[in-house]
C-alpha positions as CSV (number, residue, x, y, z in Angstrom):
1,X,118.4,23.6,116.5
2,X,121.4,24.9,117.5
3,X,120.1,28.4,117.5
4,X,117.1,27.4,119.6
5,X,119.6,25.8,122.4
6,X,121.8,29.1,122.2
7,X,118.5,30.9,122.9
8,X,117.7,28.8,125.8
9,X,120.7,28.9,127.1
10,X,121.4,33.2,126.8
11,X,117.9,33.3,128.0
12,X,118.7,31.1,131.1
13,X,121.6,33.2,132.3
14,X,119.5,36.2,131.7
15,X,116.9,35.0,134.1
16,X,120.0,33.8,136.5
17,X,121.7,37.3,136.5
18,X,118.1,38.7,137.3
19,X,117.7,36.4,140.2
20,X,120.8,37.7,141.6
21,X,120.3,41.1,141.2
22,X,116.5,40.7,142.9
23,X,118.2,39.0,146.0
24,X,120.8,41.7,145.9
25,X,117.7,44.4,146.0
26,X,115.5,42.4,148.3
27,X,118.4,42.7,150.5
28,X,119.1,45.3,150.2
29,X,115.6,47.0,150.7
30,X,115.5,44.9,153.9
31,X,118.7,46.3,155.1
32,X,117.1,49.3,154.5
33,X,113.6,48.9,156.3
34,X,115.6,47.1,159.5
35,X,118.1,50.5,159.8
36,X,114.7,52.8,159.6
37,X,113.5,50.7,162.5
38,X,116.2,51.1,164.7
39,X,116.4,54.8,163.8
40,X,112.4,54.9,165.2
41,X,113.5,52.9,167.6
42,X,116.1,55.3,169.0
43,X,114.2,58.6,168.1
44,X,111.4,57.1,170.7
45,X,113.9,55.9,173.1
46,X,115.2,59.9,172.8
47,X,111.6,61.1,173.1
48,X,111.1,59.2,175.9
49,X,114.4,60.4,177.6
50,X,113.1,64.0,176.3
51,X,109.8,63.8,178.6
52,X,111.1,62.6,181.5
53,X,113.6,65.4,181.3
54,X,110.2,67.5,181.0
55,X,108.9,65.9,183.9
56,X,111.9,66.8,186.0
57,X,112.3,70.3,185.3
58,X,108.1,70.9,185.9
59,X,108.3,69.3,189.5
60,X,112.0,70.9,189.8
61,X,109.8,74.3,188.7
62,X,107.2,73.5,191.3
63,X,109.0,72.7,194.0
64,X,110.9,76.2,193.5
65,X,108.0,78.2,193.1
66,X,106.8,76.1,196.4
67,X,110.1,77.8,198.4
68,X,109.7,80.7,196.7
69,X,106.2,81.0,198.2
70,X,107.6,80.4,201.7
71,X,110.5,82.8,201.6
72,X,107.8,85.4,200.5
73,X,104.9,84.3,203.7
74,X,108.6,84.7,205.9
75,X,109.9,87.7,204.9
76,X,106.2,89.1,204.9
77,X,106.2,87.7,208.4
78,X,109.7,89.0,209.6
79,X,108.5,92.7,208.4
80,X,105.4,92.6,210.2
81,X,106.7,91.3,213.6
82,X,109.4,94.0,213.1
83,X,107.3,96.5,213.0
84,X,105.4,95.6,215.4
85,X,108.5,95.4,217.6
86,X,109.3,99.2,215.9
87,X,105.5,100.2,217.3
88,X,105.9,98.7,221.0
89,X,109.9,100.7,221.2
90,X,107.6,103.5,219.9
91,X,105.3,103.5,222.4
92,X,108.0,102.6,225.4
93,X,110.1,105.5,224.3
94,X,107.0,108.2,224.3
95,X,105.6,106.5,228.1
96,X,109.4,107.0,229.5
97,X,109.2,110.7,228.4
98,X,106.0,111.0,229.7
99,X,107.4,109.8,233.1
100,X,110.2,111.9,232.9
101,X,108.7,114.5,232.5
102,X,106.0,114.4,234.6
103,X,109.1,113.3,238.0
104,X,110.3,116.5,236.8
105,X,107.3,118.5,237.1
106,X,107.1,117.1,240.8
107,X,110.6,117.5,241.7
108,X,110.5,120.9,240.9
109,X,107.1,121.5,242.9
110,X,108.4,119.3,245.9
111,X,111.6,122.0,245.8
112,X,108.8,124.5,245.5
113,X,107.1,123.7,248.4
114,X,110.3,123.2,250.9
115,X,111.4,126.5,250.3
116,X,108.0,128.1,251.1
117,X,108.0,126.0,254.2
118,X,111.4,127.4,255.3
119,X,111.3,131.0,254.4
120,X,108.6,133.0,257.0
121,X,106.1,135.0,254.7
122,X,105.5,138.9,256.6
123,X,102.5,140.8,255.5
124,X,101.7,143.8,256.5
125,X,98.6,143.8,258.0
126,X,97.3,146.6,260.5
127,X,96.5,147.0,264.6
128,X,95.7,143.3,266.5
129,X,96.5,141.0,263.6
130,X,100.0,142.4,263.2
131,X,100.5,141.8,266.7
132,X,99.5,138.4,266.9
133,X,101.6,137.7,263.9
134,X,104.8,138.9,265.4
135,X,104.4,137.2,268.7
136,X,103.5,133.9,266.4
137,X,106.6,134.2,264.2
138,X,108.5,134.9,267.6
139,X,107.9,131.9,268.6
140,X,109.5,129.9,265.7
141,X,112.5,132.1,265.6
142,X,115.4,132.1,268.0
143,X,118.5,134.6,267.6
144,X,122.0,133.4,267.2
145,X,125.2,135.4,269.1
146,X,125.6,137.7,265.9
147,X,121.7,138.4,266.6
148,X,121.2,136.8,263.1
149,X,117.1,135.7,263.0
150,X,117.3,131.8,262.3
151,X,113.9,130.0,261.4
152,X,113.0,127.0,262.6
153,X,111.8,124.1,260.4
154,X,108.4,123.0,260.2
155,X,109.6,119.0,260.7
156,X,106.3,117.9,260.1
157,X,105.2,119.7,257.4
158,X,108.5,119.1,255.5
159,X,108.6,115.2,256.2
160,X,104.8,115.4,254.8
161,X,106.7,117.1,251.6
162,X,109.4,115.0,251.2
163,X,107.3,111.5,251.6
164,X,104.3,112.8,249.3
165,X,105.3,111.5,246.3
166,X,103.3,111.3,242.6
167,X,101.4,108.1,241.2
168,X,103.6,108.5,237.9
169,X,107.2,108.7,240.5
170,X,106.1,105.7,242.3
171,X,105.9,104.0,238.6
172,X,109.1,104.9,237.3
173,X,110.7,103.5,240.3
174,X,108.5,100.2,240.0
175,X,109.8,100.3,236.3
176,X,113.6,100.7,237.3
177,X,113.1,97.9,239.7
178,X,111.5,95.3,237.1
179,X,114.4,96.2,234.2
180,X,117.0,95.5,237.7
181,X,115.6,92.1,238.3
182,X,115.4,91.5,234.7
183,X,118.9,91.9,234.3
184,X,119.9,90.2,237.5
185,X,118.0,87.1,235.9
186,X,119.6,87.4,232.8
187,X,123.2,87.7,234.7
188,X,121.6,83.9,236.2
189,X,120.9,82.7,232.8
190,X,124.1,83.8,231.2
191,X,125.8,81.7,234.6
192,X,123.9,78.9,233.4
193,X,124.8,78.5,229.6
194,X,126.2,75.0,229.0
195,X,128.9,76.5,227.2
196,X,132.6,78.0,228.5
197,X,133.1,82.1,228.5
198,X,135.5,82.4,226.6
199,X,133.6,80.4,224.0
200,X,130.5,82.8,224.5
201,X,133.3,85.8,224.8
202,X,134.3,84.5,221.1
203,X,130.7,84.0,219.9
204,X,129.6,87.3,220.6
205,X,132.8,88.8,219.4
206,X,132.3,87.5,215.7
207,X,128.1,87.6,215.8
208,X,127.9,91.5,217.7
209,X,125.1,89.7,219.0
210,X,124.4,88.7,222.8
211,X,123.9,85.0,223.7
212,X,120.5,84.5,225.1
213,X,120.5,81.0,225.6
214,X,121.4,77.1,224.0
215,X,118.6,75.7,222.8
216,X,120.0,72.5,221.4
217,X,123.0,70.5,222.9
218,X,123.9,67.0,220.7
219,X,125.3,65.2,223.7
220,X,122.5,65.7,226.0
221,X,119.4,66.1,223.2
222,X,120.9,63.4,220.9
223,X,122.8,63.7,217.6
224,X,120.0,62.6,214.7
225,X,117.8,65.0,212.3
226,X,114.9,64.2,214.5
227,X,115.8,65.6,217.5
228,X,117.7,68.8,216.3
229,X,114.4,69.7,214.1
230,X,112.3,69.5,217.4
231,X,114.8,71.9,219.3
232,X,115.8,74.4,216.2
233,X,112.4,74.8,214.2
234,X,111.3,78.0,213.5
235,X,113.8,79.9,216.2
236,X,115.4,82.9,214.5
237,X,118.8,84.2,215.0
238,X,120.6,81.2,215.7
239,X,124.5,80.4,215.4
240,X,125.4,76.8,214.7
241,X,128.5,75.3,217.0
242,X,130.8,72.2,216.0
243,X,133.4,70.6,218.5
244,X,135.3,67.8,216.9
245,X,137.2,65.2,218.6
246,X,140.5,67.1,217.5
247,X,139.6,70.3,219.5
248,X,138.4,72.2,216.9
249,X,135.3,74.9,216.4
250,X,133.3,76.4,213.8
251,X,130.0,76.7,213.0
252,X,127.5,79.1,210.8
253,X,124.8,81.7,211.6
254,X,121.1,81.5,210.2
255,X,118.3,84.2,210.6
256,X,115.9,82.0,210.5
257,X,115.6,78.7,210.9
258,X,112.5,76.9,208.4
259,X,110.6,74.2,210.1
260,X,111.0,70.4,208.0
261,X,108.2,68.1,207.2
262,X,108.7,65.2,205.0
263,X,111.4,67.2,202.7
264,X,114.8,69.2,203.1
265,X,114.2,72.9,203.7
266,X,116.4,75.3,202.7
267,X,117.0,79.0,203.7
268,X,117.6,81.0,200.8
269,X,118.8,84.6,200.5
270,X,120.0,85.4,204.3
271,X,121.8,88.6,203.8
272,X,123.5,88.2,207.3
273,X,124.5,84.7,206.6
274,X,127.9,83.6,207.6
275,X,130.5,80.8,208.5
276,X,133.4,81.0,211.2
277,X,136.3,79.1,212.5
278,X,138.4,79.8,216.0
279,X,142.3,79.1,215.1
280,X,144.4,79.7,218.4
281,X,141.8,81.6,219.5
282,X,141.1,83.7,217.1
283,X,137.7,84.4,215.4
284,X,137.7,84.0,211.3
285,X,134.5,85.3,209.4
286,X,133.8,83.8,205.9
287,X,130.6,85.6,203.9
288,X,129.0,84.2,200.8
289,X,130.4,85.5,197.3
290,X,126.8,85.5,196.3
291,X,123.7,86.7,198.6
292,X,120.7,85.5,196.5
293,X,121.5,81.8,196.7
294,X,120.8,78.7,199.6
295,X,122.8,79.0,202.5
296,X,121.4,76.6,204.9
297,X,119.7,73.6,204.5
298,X,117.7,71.2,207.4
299,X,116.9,67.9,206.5
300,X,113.9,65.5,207.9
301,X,113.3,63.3,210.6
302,X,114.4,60.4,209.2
303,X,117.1,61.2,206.8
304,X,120.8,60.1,207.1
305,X,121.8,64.1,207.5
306,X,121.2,67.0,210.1
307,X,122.2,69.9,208.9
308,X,124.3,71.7,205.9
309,X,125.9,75.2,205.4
310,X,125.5,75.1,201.7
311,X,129.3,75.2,199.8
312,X,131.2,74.9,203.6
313,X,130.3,71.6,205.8
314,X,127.7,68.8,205.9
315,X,126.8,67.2,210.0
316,X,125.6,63.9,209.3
317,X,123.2,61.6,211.6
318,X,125.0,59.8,214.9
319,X,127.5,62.5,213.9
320,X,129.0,62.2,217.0
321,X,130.0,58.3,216.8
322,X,131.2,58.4,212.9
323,X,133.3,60.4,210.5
324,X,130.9,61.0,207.8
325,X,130.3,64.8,208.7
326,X,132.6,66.7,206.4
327,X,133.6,69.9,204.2
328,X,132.4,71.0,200.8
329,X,135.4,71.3,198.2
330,X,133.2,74.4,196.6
331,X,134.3,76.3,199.8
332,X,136.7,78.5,197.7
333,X,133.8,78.9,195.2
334,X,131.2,79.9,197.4
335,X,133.1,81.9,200.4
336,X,135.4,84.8,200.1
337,X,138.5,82.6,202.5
338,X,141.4,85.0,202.7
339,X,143.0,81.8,201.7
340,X,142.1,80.2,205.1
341,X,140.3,77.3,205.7
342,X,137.7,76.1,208.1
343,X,139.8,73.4,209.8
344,X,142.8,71.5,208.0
345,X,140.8,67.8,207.4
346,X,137.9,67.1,204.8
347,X,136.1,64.8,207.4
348,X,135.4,65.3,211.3
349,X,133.9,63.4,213.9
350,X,131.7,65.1,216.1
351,X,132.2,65.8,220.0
352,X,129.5,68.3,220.5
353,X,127.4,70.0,218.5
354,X,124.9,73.2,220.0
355,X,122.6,75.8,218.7
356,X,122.8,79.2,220.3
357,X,120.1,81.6,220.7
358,X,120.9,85.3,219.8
359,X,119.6,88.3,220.4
């Protein structure tokens, strides 16, 4: 009897100490299945991270092969029209020779025929005809007190000579007077430029280029993305201005200038590319350390920005009533300085802002 309770009882706290160890395991196994959850839970969340990544760099991809497409179509373009400019020089060049030339060739026949008008032409000729022609050539001489035989000018036939005058002489000269008045207007024009002489004297200096004309003038065209875009778009050769309220200038030069739509446009690979300041007068040129990169950038119609020399200075919107335009701090990074800077003060207000037309 007491055997069979000793049984009963050993048998009890085996099935006790079995209990335990099966909560221990079902725990344990639960434990186990909730950790592998999470861990699936997290390698999706990464996955998920993973493709939108993807996403990114295919419309990041896209969007370069998009620019890259551009820049291609406008260097294409640029070539062309330069060659076509090449052509016209060409063909100017070989009409002036032609010209000169051909005044030449009358000049020298003009000379040719004054002198034969001048200088009395004797041939011998026998009996009457001799006679006549010494009492003819008597007539159109007279002797001077050293009895020296002085002809007489045909005045008629020599103003004949001297007014008679080629088709191709009469087109030099209309030439000659067309490039006058062309400079004469552009002596009118250059008198008209909303901007100071020494400023142009300054602008020219640093650019080797002529000013031709301003073609965009914050104060009077109005200081928002809109407006510049509609003056700027597609002009080539243009050199940026900035005024601020503290008297200071710089600016940048483009080549060309991309046209915006509903995204920023950038200009990328402008080998004649550059940024400048004017301390006490003096013109500073900055170059990019690296050619084959963005060096301009023009934002759209309705964005909060206007224009950006990429890695120098950003011109916001209603630039000229806020402090918001300002400089890059990768200036050093991008620009060879000299160790100068562009002006002394990370942000700028705006007192007028142009776009100046090259040649």
């Amino acid at each position: 009897m007491e055997e069979s309770i000793h049984n009963i009882e050993l048998k009890q706290f085996v099935f006790e100490k079995y209990m335990d160890n099966r909560t221990v395991a079902d725990k344990y196994l639960i434990d186990s299945i909730t950790t592998i959850q999470q861990k699936g839970n997290e390698t999706q969340t990464e996955v998920s991270t993973l493709n939108q990544r993807l996403s990114q760099l295919e419309t990041k991809v896209i969007q370069l092969e998009e620019e890259n497409k551009t820049l291609k179509e406008t260097m294409e373009k640029q070539i062309k029209e330069r060659s076509d400019e090449i052509e016209k020089m060409n063909q100017r060049y070989s009409l002036l020779d032609s010209i000169l030339k051909d005044v030449v060739k009358s000049l020298e026949e003009m000379k040719s025929q004054n002198k034969n008008t001048l200088t009395p032409v004797i041939e011998k000729k026998e009996g009457k005809e001799i006679t006549e022609k010494i009492q003819k050539e008597d007539k159109e001489c007279e002797t001077n007190v050293n009895n020296e035989i002085v002809f007489k000018k045909d005045e008629s036939n020599e103003n004949d000579v001297l007014q008679k005058t080629s088709p191709i002489t009469e087109t030099a000269k209309t030439q000659i007077k067309d490039e006058e008045k062309q400079e004469i207007e552009v002596d009118e024009l250059e008198e008209e430029l909303p901007i100071d002489k020494e400023l142009k004297s300054q602008i020219e200096q640093i650019s080797t280029k002529k000013v031709i004309d301003v073609i965009y003038k914050g104060t009077e065209d109005g200081f928002s993305a809109e407006e510049f875009n509609r003056c700027v778009g597609s002009y080539k050769n243009i050199l940026f201005v900035i005024k601020t309220t503290k008297n200071e200038v710089f600016g940048g030069y483009c080549s060309d200038v991309p046209v915006v739509d509903d995204i920023a446009r950038g200009v990328f690979g402008d080998k004649n590319h550059f940024v400048f300041t004017i301390k006490n007068n003096v013109p500073i040129k900055f170059v990019k350390r690296e050619v084959n990169s963005y060096s301009t950038w023009l934002f759209p119609d309705d964005s909060e920005n206007i224009l950006c020399f990429a890695g120098a200075f950003l011109i916001s919107g209603n630039c000229g009533e806020n402090e918001e335009s300002r400089l890059s701090g990768n200036f050093k990074r991008e620009y060879e300085d000299n160790g100068q800077t562009i002006i002394d003060h990370q942000n700028f207000r705006v007192s007028e802002f142009f776009a100046i037309q090259l040649e």
